[in-house]
VEXFI-120212 format. One record per residue (C-alpha): residue in three letters; x, y, z. Coordinates in nm, 2 decimals. Layout:
<pts>
- Ala_X_Y_Z .
...
</pts>
This chain:
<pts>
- Unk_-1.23_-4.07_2.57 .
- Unk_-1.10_-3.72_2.42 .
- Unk_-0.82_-3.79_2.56 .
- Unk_-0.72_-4.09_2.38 .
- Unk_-0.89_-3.93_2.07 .
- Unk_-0.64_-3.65_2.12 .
- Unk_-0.29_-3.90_2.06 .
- Unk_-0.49_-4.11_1.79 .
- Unk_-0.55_-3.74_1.55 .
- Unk_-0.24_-3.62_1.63 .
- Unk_-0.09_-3.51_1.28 .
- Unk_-0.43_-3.44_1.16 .
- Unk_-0.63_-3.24_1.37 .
- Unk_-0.54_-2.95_1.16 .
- Unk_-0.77_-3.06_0.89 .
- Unk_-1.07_-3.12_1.12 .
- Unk_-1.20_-2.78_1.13 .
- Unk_-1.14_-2.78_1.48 .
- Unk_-1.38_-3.03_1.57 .
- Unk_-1.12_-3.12_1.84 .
- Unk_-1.02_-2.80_2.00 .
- Unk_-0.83_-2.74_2.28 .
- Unk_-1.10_-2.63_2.50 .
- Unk_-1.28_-2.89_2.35 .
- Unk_-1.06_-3.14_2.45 .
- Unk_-0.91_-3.01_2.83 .
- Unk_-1.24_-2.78_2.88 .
- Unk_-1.03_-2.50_2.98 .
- Unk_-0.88_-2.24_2.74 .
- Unk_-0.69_-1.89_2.82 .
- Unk_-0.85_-1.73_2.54 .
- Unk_-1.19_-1.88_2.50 .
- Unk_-1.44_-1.99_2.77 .
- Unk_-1.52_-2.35_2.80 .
- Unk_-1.77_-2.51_2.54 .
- Unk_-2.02_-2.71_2.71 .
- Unk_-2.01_-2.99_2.45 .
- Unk_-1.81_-3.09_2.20 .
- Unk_-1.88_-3.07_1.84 .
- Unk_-1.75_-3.41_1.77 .
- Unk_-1.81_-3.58_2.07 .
- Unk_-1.78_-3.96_1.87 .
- Unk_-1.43_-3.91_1.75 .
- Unk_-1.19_-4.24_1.63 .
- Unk_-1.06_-4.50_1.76 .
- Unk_-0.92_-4.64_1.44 .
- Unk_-0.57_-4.77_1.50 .
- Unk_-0.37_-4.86_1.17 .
- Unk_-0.32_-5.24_1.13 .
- Unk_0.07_-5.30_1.16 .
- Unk_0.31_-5.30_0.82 .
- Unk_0.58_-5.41_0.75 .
- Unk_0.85_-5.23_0.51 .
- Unk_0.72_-5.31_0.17 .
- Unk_0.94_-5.27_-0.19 .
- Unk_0.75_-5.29_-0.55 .
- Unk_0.95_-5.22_-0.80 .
- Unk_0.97_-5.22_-1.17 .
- Unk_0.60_-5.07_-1.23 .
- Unk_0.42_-4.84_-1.39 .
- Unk_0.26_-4.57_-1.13 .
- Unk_0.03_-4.37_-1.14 .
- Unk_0.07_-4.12_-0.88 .
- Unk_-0.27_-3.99_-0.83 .
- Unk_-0.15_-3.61_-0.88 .
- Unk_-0.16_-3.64_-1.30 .
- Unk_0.24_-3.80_-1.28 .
- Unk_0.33_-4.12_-1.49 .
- Unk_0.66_-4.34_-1.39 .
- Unk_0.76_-4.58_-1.64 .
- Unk_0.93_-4.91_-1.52 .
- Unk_0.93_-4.71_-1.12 .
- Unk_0.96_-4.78_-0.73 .
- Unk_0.79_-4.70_-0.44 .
- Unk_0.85_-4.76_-0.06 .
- Unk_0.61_-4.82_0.21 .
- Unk_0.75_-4.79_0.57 .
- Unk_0.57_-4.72_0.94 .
- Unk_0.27_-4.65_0.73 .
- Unk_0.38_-4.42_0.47 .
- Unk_0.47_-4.36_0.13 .
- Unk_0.88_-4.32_0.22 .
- Unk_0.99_-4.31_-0.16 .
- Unk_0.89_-4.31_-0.49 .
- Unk_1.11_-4.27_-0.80 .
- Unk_1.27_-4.49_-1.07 .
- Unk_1.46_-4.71_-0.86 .
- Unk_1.48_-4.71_-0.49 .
- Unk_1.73_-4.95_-0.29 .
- Unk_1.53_-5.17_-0.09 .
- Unk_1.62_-5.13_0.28 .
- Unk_1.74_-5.38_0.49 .
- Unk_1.44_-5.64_0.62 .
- Unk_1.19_-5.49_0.37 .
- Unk_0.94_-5.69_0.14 .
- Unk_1.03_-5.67_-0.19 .
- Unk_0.80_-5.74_-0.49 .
- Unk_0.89_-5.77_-0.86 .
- Unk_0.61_-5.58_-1.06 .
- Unk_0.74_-5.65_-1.38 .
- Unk_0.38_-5.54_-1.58 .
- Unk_0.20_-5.45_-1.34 .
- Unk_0.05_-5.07_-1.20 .
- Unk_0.07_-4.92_-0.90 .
- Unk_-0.20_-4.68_-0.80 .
- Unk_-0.33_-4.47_-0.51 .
- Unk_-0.61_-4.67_-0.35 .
- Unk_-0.96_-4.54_-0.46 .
- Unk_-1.18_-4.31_-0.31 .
- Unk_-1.51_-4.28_-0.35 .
- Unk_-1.73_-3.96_-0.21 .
- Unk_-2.07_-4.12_-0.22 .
- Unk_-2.16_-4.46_-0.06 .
- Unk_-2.40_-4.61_0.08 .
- Unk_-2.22_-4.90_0.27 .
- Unk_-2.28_-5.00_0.54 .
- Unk_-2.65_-4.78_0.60 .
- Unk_-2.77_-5.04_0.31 .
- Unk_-2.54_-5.26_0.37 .
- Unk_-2.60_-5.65_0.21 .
- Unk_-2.84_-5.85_0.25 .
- Unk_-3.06_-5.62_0.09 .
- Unk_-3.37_-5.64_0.33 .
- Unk_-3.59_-5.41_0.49 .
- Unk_-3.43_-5.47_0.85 .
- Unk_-3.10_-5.31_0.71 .
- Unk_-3.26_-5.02_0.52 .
- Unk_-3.09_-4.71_0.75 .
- Unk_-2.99_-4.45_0.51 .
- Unk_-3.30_-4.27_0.48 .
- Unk_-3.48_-4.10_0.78 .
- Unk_-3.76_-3.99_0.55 .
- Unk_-3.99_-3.90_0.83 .
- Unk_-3.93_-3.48_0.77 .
- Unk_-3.77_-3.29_0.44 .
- Unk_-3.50_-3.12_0.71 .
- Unk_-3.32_-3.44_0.96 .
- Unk_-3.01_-3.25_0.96 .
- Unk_-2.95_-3.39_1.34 .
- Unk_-2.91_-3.76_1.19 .
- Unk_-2.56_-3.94_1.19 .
- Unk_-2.50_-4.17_0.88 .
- Unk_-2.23_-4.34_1.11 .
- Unk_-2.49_-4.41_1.38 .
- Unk_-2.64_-4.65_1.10 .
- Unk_-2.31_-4.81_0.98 .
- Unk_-2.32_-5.18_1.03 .
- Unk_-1.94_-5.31_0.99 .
- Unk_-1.99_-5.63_0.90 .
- Unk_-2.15_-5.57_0.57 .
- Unk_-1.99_-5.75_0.34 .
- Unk_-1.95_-5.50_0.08 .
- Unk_-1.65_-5.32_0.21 .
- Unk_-1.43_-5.64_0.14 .
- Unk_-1.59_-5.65_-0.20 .
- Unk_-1.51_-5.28_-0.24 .
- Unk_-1.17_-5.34_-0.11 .
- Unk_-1.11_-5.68_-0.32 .
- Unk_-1.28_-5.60_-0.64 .
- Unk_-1.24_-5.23_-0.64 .
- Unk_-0.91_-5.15_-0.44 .
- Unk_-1.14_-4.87_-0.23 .
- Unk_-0.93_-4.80_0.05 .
- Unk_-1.13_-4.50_0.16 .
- Unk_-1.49_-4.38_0.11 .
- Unk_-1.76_-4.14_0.25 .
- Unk_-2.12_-4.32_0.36 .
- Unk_-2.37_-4.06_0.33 .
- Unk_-2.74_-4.04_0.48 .
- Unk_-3.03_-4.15_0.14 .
- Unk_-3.13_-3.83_-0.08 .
- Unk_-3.50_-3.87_0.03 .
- Unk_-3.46_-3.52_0.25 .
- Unk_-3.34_-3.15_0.17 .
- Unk_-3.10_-3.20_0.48 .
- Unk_-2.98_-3.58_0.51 .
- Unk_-2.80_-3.57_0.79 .
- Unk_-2.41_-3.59_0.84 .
- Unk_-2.18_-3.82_0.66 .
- Unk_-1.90_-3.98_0.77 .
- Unk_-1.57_-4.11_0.61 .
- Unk_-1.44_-4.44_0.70 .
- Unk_-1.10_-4.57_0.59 .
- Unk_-1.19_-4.95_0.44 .
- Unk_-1.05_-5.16_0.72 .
- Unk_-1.22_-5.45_0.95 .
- Unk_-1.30_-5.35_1.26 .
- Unk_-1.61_-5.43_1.52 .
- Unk_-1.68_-5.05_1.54 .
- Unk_-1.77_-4.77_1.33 .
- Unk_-1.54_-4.57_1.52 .
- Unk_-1.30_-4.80_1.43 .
- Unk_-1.31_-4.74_1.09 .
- Unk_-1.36_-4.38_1.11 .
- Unk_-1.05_-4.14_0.91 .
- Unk_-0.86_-4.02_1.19 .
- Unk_-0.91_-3.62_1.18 .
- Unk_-1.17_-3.62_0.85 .
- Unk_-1.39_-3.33_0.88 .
- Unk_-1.76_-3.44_0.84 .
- Unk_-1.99_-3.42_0.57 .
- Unk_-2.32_-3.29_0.51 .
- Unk_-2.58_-3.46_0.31 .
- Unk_-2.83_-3.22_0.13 .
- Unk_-3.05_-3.35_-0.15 .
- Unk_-3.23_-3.08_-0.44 .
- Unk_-3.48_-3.20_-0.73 .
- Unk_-3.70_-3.42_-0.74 .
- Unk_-3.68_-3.67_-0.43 .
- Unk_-3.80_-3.43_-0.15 .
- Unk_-4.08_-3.27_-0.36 .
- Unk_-4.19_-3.68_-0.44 .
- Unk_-4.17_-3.81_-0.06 .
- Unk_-4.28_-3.54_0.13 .
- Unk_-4.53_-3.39_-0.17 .
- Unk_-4.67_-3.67_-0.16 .
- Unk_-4.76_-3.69_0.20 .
- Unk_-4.95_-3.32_0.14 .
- Unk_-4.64_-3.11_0.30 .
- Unk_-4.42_-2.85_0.21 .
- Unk_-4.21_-2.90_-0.02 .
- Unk_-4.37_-3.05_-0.28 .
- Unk_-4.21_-2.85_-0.57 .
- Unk_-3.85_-2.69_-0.62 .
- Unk_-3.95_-2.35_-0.53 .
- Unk_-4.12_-2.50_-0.22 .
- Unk_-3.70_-2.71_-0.15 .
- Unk_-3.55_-2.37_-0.17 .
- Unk_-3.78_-2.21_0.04 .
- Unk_-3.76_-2.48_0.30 .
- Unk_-3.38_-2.45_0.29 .
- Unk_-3.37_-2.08_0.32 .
- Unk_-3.58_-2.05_0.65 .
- Unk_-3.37_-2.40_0.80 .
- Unk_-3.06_-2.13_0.73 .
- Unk_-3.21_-1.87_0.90 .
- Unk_-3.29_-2.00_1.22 .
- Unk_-2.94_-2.19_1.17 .
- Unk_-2.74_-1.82_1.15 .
- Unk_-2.94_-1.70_1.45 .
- Unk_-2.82_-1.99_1.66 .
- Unk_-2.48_-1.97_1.53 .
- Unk_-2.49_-1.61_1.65 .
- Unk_-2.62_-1.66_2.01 .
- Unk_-2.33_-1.94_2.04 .
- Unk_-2.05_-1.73_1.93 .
- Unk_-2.13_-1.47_2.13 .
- Unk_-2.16_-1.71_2.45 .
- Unk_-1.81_-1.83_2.36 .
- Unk_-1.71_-1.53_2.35 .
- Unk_-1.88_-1.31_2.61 .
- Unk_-1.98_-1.62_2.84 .
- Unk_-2.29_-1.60_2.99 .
- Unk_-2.56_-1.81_3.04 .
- Unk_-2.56_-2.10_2.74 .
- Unk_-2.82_-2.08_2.43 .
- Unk_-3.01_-2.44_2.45 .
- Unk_-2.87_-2.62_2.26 .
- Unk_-3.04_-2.82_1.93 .
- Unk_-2.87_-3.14_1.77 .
- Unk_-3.03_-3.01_1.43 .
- Unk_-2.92_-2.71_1.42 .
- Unk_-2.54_-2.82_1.57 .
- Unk_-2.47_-2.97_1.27 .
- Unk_-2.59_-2.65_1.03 .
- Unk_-2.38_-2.43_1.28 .
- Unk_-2.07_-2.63_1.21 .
- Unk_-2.13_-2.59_0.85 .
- Unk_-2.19_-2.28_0.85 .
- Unk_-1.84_-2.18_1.06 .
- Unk_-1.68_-2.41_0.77 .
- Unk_-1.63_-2.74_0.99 .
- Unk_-1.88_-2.97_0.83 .
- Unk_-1.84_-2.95_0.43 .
- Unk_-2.11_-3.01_0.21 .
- Unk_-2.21_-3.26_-0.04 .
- Unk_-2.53_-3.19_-0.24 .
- Unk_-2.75_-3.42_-0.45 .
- Unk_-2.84_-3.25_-0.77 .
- Unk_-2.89_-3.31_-1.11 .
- Unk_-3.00_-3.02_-1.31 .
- Unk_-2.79_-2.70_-1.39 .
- Unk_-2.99_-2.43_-1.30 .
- Unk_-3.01_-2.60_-0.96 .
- Unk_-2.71_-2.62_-0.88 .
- Unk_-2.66_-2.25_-0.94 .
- Unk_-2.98_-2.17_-0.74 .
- Unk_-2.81_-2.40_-0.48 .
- Unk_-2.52_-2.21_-0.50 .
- Unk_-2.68_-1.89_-0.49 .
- Unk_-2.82_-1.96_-0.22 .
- Unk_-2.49_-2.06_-0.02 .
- Unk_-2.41_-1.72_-0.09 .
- Unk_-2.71_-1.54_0.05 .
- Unk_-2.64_-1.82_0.40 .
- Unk_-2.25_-1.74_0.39 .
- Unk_-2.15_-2.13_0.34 .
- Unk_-2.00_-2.35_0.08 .
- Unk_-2.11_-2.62_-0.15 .
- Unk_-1.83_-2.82_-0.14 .
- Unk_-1.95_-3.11_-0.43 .
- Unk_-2.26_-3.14_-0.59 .
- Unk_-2.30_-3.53_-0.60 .
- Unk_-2.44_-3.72_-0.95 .
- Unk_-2.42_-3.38_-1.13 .
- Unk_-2.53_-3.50_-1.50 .
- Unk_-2.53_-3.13_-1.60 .
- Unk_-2.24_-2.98_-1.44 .
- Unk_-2.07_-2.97_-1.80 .
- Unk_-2.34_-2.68_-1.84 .
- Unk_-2.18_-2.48_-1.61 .
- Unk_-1.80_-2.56_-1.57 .
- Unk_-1.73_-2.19_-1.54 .
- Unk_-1.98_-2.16_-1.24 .
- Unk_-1.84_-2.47_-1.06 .
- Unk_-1.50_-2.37_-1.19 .
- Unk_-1.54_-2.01_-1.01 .
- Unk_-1.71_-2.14_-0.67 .
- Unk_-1.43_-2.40_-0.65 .
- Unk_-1.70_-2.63_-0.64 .
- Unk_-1.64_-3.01_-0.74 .
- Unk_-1.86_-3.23_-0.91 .
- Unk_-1.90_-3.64_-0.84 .
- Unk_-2.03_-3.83_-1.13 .
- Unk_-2.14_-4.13_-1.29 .
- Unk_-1.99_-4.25_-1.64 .
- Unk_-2.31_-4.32_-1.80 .
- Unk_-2.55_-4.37_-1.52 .
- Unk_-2.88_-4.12_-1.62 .
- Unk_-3.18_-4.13_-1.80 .
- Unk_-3.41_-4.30_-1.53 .
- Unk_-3.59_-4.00_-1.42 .
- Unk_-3.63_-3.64_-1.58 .
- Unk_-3.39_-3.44_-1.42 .
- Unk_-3.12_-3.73_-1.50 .
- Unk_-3.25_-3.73_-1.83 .
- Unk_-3.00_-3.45_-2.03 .
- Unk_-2.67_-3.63_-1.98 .
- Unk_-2.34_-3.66_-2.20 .
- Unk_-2.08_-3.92_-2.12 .
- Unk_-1.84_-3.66_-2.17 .
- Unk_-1.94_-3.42_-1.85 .
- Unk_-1.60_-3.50_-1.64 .
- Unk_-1.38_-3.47_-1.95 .
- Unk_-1.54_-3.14_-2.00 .
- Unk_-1.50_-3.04_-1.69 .
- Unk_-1.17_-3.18_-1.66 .
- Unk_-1.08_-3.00_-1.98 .
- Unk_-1.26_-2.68_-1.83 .
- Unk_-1.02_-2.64_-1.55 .
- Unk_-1.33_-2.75_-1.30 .
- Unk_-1.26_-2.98_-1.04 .
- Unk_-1.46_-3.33_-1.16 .
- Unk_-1.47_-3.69_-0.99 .
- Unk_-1.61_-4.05_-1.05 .
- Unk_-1.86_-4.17_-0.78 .
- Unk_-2.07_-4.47_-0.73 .
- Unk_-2.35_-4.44_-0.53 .
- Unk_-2.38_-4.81_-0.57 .
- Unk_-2.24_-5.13_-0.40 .
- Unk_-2.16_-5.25_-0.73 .
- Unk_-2.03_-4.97_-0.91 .
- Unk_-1.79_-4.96_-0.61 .
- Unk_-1.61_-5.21_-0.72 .
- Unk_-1.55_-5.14_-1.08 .
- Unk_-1.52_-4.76_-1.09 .
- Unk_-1.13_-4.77_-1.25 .
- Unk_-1.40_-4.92_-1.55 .
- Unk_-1.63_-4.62_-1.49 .
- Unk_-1.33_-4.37_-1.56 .
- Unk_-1.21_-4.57_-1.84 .
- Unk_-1.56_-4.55_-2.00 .
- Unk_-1.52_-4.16_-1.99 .
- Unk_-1.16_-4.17_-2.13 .
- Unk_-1.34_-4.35_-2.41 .
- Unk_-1.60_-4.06_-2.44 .
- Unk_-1.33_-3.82_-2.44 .
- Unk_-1.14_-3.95_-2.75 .
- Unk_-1.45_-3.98_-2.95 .
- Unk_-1.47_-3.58_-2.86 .
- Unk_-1.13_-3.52_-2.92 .
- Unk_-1.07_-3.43_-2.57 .
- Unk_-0.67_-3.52_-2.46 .
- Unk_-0.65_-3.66_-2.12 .
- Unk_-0.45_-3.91_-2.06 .
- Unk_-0.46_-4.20_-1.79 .
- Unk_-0.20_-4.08_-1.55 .
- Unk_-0.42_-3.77_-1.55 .
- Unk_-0.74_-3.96_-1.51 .
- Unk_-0.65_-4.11_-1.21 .
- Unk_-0.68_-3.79_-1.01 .
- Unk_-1.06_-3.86_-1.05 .
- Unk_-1.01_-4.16_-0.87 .
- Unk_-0.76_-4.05_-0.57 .
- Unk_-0.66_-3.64_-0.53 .
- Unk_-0.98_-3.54_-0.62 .
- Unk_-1.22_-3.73_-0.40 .
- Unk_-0.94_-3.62_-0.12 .
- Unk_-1.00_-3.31_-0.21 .
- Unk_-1.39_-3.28_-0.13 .
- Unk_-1.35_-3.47_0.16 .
- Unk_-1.10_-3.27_0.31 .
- Unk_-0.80_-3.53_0.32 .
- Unk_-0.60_-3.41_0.04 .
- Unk_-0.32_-3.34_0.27 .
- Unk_-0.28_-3.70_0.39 .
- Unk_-0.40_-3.95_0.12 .
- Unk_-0.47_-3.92_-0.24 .
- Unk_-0.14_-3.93_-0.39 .
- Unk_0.15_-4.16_-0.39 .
- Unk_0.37_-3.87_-0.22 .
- Unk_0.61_-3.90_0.08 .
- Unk_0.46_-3.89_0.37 .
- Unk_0.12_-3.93_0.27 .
- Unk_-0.08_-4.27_0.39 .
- Unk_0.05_-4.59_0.21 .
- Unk_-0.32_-4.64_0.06 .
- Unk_-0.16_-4.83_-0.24 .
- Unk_-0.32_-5.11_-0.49 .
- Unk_-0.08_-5.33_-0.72 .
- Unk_-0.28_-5.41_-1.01 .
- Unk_-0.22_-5.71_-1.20 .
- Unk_-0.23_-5.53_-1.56 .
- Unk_-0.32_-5.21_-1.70 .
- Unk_-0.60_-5.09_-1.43 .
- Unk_-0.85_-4.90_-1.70 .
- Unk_-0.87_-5.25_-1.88 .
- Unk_-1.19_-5.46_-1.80 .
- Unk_-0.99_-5.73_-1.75 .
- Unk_-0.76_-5.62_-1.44 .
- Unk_-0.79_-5.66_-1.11 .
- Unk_-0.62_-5.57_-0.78 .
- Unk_-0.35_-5.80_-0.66 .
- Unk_-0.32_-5.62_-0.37 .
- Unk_-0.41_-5.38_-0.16 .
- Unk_-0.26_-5.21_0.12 .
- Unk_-0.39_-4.96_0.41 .
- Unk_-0.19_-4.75_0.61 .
- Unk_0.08_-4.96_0.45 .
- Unk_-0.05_-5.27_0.61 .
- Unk_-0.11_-5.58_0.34 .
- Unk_-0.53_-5.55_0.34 .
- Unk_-0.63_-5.82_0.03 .
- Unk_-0.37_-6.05_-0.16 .
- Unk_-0.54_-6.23_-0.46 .
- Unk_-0.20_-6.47_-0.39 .
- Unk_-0.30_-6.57_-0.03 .
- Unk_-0.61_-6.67_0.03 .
- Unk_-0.63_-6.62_0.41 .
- Unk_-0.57_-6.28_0.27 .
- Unk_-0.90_-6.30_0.01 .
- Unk_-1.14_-6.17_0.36 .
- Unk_-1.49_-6.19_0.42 .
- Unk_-1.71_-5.99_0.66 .
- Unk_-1.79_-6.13_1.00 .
- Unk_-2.12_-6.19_0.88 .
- Unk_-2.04_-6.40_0.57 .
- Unk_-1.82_-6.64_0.78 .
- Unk_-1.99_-6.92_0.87 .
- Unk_-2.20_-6.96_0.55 .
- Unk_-2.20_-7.21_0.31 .
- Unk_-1.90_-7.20_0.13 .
- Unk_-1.74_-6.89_0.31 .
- Unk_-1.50_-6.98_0.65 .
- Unk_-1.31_-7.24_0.57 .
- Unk_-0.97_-7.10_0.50 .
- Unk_-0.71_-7.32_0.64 .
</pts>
């Protein structure tokens, strides 16, 4: 099984944090001694579907870096961006589309969903996000919940031209659990749609929710002193065990026991597993980050973030990134002091900002969301300008998810995760036309045996019965 997993990461193993090792994956190394496990011992089986050359010319792109072509080209081939420029000969045998009005974009990425662990129907038999049984679950897998056939990724895909997105555990707990990210592709596995070489994520959750659930059942915490101090003892006991491990690999010996819980903080703590924090208010966040200090790790997004444009500076100086809503808050009290301008003063701060949805609607609109905060921005005289936004939606979200590198961005070599809009794609009037992964032709609003459904939807009334 590593085996295989070896040839399908090949190219971006680099960017696991050496979840696949080599002693890892042969269980023999000259300079280390053998690990008794592996640290990723459910790696991918996701295989790109096959492309074909693909052409589009005469667009406007948006190259997901901040960079604008006017009336531009770009070249998919063997799964890749091959070109990009203002006019690009098409090669011979390739697909070539006119785009005369039309955008091109990076597909979008989104840091925090939900797909999948509440996936649609909505009922209580697929409510897996949440193990809300203790305020520290850090040995839960969000992709152990991840039910493939929900029919929200086609939606997201579809409606939203998401081509890749991170499904984190439910916010109910201090430590959720590991995320996973999934590149938005139908398969019958999980591991089928899991990013080849993505490093992890790590789902921790401040405020309000863990003093409510587990306050309310008469334990620790059940106030924000009481989530700190909780979080600071679960560190503890996680650097002692990452000390008795290194020094194992290194000296040999006889092996620590070993703890699923405390795997996971051990791999964030040596920088594998990055982390993305639930917080609303301010002063948390810089308690949180404190606190990642005092531990010797990194917060690497705080997720929802409604006061992050209090502390831009902070966030700016921890490299610290910030995934938001447009003008989601107000439903409880620490989502209560909110601007609709907090990612254009972040982005106007220097501070690394993104959109999010959190939501298996908003997924599918969230070019809207950013357009509601370039709206915000003019009103404050803020300049940004759409090419520029679009790094909220693509380099940015690569970025905290570790995958900058190979998606994002509409450069060479990078992933052809590409949507063709059908007008100007921060109007509430566009939509994807299509929508490739890996270069592959995903959704085409032209074809409909190209307009998917989930495995479960077929078969219902009105869904299957594409000729």
């Amino acid at each position: 099984m590593l085996a295989a997993a070896a040839t399908v990461l090949a190219g971006c193993a680099a960017n696991s944090g050496g979840a696949n090792s080599a002693s890892a994956n042969s269980g023999q190394s000259s300079r280390e001694p053998a690990r008794p496990f592996d640290r990723n011992p459910f790696p991918s089986t996701y295989r790109a579907y096959p492309g074909q050359p693909t052409l589009i010319t005469n667009v406007t792109i948006f190259d997901g870096e901040g960079g604008r072509i006017d009336n531009g080209a770009i070249l998919m081939r063997d799964g890749k961006v091959a070109e990009i420029g203002p006019s690009i000969a098409a090669p011979e045998g390739a697909v070539t589309i006119d785009g005369q009005g039309k955008w091109v974009t990076p597909g979008v990425i989104d840091v925090h969903s939900h797909l999948g662990n509440y996936p649609s129907p909505g009922v209580d038999a697929h409510s897996d996000g949440n193990e809300a049984t203790g305020p520290i679950t850090a040995e839960v897998w969000a992709e152990h919940s991840v039910w493939p056939q929900d029919p929200g990724f086609s939606r997201a895909l579809a409606n939203g031209g998401v081509t890749t997105l991170q499904i984190l555990p439910g916010s109910a707990n201090l430590m959720g659990g590991r995320a996973v990210t999934l590149k938005n592709v139908y398969a019958r596995t999980m591991q089928g749609m899991k990013f080849p070489g993505a490093p992890y994520g790590f789902k921790m959750a401040c405020g309000e929710n863990p003093k409510r659930v587990y306050g309310g059942k008469g334990r620790i915490p059940s106030t924000r002193m009481g989530n700190v101090a909780v979080n600071r003892a679960t560190w503890a006991k996680a650097a002692e065990y990452r000390r008795k491990w290194d020094k194992y690999e290194r000296d040999g010996g006889e092996p620590p026991t070993r703890d699923i819980q405390l795997d996971t903080l051990r791999g964030v703590l040596a920088g594998e597993i990055l982390v993305h924090n639930h917080c609303y208010r301010a002063d948390e966040m810089a308690i949180v980050m404190d606190m990642a200090k005092e531990f010797g790790y990194k917060v690497t997004a705080f997720h929802h973030a409604v006061e992050s444009y209090k502390i831009a500076d902070l966030l700016k100086a921890n490299d610290t990134c910030s995934a938001v809503w447009a003008d989601w808050y107000g439903f409880k009290m620490e989502s209560y002091d909110a601007i609709t301008e907090n990612l254009a003063i972040l982005e106007n701060e220097g501070a690394c900002g993104l959109i999010h949805s959190d939501d298996a609607n908003g997924i599918q609109r969230l070019n809207q969301e950013v357009a509601k905060v370039l709206a915000a921005a003019r009103r404050s005289g803020i300049a940004i300008t759409p090419e520029q936004a679009w790094r909220w939606l693509a380099i940015a979200p690569a970025k905290a998810l570790g995958i900058d590198n190979v998606t994002g961005s509409l450069k060479p070599g990078k992933m052809a995760d590409v949507v063709l809009w059908n007008g100007d794609p921060f109007s509430v009037y566009t939509r994807p036309e299509r929508v490739w992964v890996d270069g592959a032709l995903m959704y085409d609003a032209n074809n409909p045996k190209l307009r998917p459904v989930s495995d479960f939807e077929l078969g219902q009334p009105g869904e299957g019965d594409v000729k």
